[in-house]
C-alpha positions in Angstrom: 6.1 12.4 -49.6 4.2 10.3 -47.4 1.1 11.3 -48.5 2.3 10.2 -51.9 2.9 6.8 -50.6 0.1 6.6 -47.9 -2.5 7.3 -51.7 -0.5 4.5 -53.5 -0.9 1.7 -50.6 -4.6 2.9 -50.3 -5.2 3.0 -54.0 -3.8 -1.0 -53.9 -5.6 -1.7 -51.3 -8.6 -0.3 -52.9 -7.8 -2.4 -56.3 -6.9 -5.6 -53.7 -10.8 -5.2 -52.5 -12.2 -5.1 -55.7 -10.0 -8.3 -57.5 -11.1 -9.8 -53.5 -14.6 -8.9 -54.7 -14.7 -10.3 -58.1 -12.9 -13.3 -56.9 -15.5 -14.1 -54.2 -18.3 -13.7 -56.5 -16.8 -15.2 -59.2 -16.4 -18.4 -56.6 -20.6 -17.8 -55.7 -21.5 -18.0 -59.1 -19.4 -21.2 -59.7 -20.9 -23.0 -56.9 -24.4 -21.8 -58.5 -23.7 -22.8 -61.6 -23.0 -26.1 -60.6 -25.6 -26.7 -58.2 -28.6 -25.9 -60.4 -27.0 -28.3 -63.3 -26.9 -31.0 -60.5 -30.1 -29.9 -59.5 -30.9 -29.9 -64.0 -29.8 -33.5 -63.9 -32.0 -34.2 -61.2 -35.1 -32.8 -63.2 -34.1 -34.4 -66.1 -34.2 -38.0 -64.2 -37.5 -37.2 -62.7 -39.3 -36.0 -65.9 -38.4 -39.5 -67.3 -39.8 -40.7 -64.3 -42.6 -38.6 -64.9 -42.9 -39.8 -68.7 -43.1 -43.5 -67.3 -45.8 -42.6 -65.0 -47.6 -40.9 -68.4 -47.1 -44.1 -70.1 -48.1 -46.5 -67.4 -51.6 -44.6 -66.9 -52.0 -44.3 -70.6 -51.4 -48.3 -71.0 -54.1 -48.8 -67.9 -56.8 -46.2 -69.2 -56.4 -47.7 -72.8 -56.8 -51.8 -71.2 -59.8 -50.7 -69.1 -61.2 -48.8 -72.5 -60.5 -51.7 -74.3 -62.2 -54.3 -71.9 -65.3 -51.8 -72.1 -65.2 -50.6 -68.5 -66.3 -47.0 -68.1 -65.5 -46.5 -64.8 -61.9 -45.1 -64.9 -62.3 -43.4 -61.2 -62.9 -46.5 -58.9 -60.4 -48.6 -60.2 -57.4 -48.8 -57.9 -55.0 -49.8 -61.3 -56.0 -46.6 -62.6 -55.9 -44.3 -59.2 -52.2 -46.4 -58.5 -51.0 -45.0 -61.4 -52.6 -41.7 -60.7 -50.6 -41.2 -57.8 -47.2 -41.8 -59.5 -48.1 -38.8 -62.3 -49.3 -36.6 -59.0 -46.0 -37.9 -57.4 -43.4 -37.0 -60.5 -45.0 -33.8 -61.0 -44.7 -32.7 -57.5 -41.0 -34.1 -57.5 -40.2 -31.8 -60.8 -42.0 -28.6 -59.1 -40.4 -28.7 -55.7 -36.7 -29.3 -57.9 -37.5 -26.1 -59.7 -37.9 -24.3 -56.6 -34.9 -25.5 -55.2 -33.6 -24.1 -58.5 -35.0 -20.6 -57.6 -33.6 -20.6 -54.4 -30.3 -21.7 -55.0 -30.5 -18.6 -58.0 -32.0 -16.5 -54.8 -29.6 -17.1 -52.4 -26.7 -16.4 -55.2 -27.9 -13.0 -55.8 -28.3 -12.3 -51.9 -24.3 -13.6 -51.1 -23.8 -11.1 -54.4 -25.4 -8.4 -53.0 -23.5 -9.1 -49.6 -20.3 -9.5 -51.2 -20.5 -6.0 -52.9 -22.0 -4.1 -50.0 -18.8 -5.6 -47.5 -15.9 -4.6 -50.3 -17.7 -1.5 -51.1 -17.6 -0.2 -47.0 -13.8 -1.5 -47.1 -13.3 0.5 -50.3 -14.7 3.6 -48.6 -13.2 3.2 -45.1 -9.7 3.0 -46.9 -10.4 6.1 -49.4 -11.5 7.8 -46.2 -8.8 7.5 -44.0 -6.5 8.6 -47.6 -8.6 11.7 -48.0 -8.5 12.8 -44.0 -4.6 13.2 -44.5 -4.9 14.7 -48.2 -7.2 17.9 -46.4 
């Protein structure tokens, strides 16, 4: 008879691991989820930024064409603006890496998550079979 019960308590414990599992990975991908739409917002901002920077060079390139200058690489209007397209781009790239990493450190907590519950799974269906044998 207390083998019967000592199977039951492990098999809940067992099924209290795995909703313990879900649970914590279920909280992981939350948090993901809303740190890359932050992090979305945040790309969103810059590539208006970016846009700007497009349009500004655009309006400087198109006055100096206009004037008849032909020298678009010495003038500082033109290398100013330059710099702000070079910035905005660099600002959307290193944002889509944090993007990767945050998407990289989920599945790494994930894979943590499953490999702890899994060993607490096992260590509880191995003390239940010892007594079964």
């Amino acid at each position: 008879m207390g083998g019967v019960i000592h199977n039951i308590i492990a098999m809940l414990t067992k099924m209290g691991y795995w909703a313990l599992e879900y649970a914590t990975i279920i909280y992981h991908w939350k948090m993901k989820v809303l740190k890359t739409q932050l992090k979305r917002l945040a790309v969103n901002r810059t590539q208006a930024n970016l846009a700007k920077a497009y349009s500004g060079l655009g309006a400087v390139v198109y006055g100096m064409l206009r004037e008849g200058r032909d020298s678009l690489k010495d003038d500082p209007a033109v290398m100013t603006q330059m710099r702000n397209v070079e910035e905005a781009e660099a600002k959307v790239k290193r944002i889509d890496e944090e993007i990767q990493e945050i998407c990289d450190a989920f599945e790494a907590k994930k894979r943590t998550v499953r490999e702890t519950y899994a060993a607490k799974r096992n260590a509880v269906g191995g003390s239940a079979e010892m007594e079964e044998e």
